[in-house]
N, C-alpha and C positions, 0 to 999 in steps of 0.2 A: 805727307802733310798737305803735300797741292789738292789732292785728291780729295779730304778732307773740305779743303776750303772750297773749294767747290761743289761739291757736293752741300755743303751749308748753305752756301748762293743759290742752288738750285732750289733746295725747298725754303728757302724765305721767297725765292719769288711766288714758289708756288701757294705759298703763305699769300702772300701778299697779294697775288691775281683772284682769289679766292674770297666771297662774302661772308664766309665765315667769322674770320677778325674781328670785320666792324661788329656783326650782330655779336659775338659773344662780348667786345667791348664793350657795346650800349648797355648789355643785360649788368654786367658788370657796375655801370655805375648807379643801377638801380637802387645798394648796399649803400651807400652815402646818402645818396638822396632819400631815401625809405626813414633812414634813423633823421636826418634834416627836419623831414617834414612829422616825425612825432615829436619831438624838440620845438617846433613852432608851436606845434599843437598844444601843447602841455604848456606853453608859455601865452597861451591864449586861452581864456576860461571861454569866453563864451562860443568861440570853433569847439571846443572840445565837448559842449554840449550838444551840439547840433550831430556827434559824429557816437559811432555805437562802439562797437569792438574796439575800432581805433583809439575812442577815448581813454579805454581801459589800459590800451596799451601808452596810452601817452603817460597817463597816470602813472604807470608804472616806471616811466620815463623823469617824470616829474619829482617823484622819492627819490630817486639817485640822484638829483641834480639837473641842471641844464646849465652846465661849463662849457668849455671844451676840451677839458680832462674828461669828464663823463663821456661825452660826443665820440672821442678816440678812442674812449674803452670798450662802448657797445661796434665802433667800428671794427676795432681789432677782433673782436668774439665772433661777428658776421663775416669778415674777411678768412676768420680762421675755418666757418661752414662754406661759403658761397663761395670763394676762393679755392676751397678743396675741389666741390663740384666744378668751377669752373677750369678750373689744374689738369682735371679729369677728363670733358671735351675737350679740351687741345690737344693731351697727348692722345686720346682715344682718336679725333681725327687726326692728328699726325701722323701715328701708323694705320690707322684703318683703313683709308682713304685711298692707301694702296689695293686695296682688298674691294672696295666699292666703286671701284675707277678700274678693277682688272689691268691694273698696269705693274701688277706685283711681280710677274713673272719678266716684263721687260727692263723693272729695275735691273732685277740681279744676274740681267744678261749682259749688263755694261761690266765692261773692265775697270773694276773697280773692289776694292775688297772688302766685303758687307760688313765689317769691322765699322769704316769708313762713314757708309751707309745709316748703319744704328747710330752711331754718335752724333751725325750731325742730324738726327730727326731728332737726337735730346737734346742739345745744344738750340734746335731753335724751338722747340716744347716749352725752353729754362727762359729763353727772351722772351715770348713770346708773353710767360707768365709776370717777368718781370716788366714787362711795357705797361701789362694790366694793373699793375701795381701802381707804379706812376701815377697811371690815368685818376686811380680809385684816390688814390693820393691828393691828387689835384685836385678833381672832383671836392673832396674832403676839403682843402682851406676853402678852397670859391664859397661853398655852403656855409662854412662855418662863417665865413664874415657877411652874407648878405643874409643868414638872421642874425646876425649880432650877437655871437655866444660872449658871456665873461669871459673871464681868468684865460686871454688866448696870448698869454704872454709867449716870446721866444722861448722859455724853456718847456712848457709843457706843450707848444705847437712842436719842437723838435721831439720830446719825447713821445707825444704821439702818431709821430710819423714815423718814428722807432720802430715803437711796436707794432705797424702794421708791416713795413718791411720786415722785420726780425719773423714775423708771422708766417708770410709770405715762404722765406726762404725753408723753414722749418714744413713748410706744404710741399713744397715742388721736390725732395729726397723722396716721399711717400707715396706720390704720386708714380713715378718710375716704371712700379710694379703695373700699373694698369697699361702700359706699354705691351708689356707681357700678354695679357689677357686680352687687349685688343688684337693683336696678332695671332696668338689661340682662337679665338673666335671670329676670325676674319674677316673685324669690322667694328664698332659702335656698341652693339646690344650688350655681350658680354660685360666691360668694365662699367658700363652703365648700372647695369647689375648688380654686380659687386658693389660699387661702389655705393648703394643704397644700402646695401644689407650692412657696408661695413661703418657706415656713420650710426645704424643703428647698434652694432656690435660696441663704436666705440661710447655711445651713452652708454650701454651698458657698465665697458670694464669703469669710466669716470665716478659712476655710482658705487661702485661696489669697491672703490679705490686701486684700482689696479692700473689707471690711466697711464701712470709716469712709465709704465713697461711696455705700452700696448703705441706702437709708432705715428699710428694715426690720429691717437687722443694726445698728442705732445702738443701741437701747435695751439688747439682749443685750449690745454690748463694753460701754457704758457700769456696765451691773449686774455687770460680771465685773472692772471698774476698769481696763480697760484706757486705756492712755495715749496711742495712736493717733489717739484721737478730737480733731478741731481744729473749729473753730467754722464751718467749712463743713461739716463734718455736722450741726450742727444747724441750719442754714441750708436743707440739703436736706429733711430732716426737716420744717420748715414746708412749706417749696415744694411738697413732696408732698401736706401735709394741702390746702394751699387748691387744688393744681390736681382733688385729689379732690371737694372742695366744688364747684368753678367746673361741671368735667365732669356732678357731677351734678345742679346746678341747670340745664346747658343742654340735658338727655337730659328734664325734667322740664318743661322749657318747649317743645321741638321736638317730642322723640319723637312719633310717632302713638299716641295709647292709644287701640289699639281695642276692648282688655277689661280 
C-alpha cells in the first residue's frame, strides 16, 4: 500500500511540474464558454446579424431555448465529446510520456511492483479528469449568471451539474483502454488514432441504434437523456474500463521493454 501511495505522489508531481494541465485545462473551458457565447448570441438579434455560421448556430440555440436547463443540456452533450477527447490526452500522456521522456526503462528498474505503477498512473488519469470536471463545472455557473440565463433555479442548476458529472464519470471507464494503446504504441500518436476513428464508429452504432451496447456511445445517449439506456450499458461501460486496466497492466508486466 505504501508503495502505491507513493508512487501516486510521484506522478501528481510530475503532473503537476508539467504545462500540460493548465493547457488541457484552459482548452477545457473552451466547452462552456463556446455554448455561453451562442446563448448570448441568440439572445441578441442584432449580434446575431452581423455574425455568419455562428448565427446559424445561435439560431439553432435559440429553438431550444436560452435557459439554463437548455445551457446544461448542450453542456453535458459537448462534455460528453470534448471531455472524451480530453479523458484521452491525459491518460495518453500519462502513460506515454514514459516512452517520449525514455524514462520507461528506469521506471521499472525501481523496486517497486508494476502492479503498483499502473494503478497509480490511473488513479491520477481518474483525478486528473475529475478536477477538469470541476473546472468546466465552475466555469459553467460563472457563465450562466453573467449572461443572465432564466429558470436557474437550485433544482435545475443541481440537475445540471448532475448530468455533467454523471457524464464525466461514465467517460473516464472507457477511456482506460487508451492506456493500453498508448503504451502499445509508445507514445501519443496511437490513442489519438483510435480515438478519432472510434467517435466516428461511435455516430455510427448511435445511428443505426446500437449505441446502448457500444461503451463509448453510453455517455453521449446518456447526456442527450436518451431512454434506451438499461443497466447493461453501464455494466459494459465498467467491463470496458477494468478489461482496459487488466490489458494494460499485463502489456506492462510481459511486454519486452527494450527502450
Amino acid at each position: 500500500m505504501n508503495n502505491l501511495l507513493d508512487m501516486i505522489w510521484i506522478e501528481l508531481r510530475k503532473t503537476i511540474r508539467s504545462k500540460v494541465p493548465i493547457l488541457i485545462t484552459i482548452a477545457s473551458t473552451f466547452m462552456p464558454l463556446g455554448i455561453a457565447f451562442l446563448i448570448l448570441v441568440s439572445k441578441n438579434p442584432e449580434m446575431s446579424q452581423k455574425l455568419g455560421l455562428i448565427s446559424a448556430k445561435a439560431n439553432l440555440m435559440a429553438y431550444y431555448g436560452t435557459t439554463w436547463s437548455t445551457y446544461s443540456g448542450f453542456l453535458g452533450q459537448i462534455v460528453a465529446a470534448g471531455g472524451f477527447l480530453f479523458s484521452i490526452m491525459i491518460t495518453s500522456w500519462v502513460f506515454g510520456r514514459e516512452f517520449a521522456d525514455a524514462t520507461m526503462k528506469d521506471m521499472l528498474a525501481v523496486p517497486v511492483k508494476r502492479s503498483s505503477i499502473v494503478l497509480a498512473k490511473f488513479v491520477v488519469a481518474a483525478i486528473w479528469s475529475v478536477v477538469l470536471t470541476m473546472v468546466i463545472s465552475i466555469v459553467d455557473l460563472v457563465m450562466g449568471a453573467i449572461i443572465k440565463l432564466p429558470g436557474g433555479s437550485i433544482n435545475v442548476i443541481s440537475q445540471g451539474s448532475a448530468l455533467v458529472v454523471i457524464t464525466t464519470c461514465l467517460t473516464i471507464p472507457v477511456v482506460m483502454p487508451f492506456a493500453f494503446f498508448a503504451s502499445v504504441g509508445r507514445g501519443y500518436l496511437l490513442p489519438i488514432g483510435i480515438a478519432v476513428l472510434t467517435l466516428m464508429t461511435t455516430n455510427l452504432m448511435a445511428i443505426i441504434g446500437w449505441g446502448e451496447y457500444f461503451p463509448w456511445a453510453v455517455s453521449f445517449l446518456y447526456a442527450q437523456g436518451k431512454s434506451s439506456l438499461t443497466p447493461i450499458s453501464y455494466w459494459i461501460v465498467f467491463l470496458t474500463g477494468l478489461a482496459g486496466m487488466i490489458a494494460t497492466y499485463l502489456w506492462w508486466t510481459y511486454a519486452d521493454q527494450n527502450r
